[in-house]
N, C-alpha and C positions, 0 to 999 in steps of 0.2 A: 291574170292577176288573182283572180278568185281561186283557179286552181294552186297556186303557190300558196297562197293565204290557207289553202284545203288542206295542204301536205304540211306547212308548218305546225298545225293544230294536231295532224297524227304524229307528228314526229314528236311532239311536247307530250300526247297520253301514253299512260300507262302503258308498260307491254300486254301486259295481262289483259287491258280491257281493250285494246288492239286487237289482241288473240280471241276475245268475247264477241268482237266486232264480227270478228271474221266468220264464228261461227253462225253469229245469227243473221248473216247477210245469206249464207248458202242456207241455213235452214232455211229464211224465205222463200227461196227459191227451189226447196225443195216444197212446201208447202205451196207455192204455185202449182207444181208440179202433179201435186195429187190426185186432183180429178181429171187430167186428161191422158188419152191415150199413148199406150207406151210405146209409141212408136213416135209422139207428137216431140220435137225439138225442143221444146222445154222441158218435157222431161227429162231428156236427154243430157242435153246439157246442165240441167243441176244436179244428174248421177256423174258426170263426170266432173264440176266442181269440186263435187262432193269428194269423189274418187282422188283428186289433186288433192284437199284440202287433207284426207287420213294420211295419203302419200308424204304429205310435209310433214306430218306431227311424227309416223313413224320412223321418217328419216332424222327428225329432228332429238327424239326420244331414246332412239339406240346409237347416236352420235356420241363417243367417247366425252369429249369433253362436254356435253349437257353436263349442269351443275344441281338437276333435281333427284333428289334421293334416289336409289337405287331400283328399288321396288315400285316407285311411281312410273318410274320410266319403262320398267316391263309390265306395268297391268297398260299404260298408255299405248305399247306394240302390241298387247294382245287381242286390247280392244279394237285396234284401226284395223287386224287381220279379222273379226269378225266381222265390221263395217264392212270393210272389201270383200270379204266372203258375199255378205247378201248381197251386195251390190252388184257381184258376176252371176246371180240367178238371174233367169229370164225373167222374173217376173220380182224386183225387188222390193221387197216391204216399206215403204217409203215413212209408215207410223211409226216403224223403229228405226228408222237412219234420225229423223226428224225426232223421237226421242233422246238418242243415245247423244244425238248434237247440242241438243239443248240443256240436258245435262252437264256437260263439258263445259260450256258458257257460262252457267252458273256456278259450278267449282271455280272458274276465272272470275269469279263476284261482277261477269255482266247480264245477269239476269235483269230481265225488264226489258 
């Protein structure tokens, strides 16, 4: 029951702050992620979160029929190809994936 009641209240907000959702759920978890070792499964898997969540936006973004402006939608693949770039380093910058997300969230007006 609660989980129906959970899904109808996503299904009623906003896209946008769905999409703010999203990002600040994986920034979480890359901000867990921080201070333990890079081999530790939680890091791990919020670089791989992380890795799906750029994965959808750029699929999403160079999709023909996306309906946002032309030029948003190529700086939105260029950004998720630098994302993914540091993210295939050995040793990924976690203060920059953790900025660059957080940024994103806020252009979607879910900051806070």
């Amino acid at each position: 029951m609660a989980m129906r009641a959970y899904g109808a209240t996503r299904a009623a907000m906003d896209p946008r702050v769905q999409e703010a959702d999203v990002f600040r759920r994986v920034t979480g978890s890359l901000r867990a992620a921080a201070g333990v070792a890079e081999d530790d499964m939680r890091r791990v898997r919020a670089i791989a979160d992380n890795r799906r969540l750029w994965l959808a936006v750029e699929s999403a973004a160079g999709h023909p029929g996306n309906a946002l402006p032309e030029r948003l939608r190529a700086d939105l693949v260029s950004l998720g190809r630098a994302v993914r770039r540091e993210m295939d380093l050995a040793a990924p910058d976690l203060g920059f994936l953790i900025d660059v997300n957080e940024q994103v969230a806020a252009g979607l007006g879910g900051a806070g």
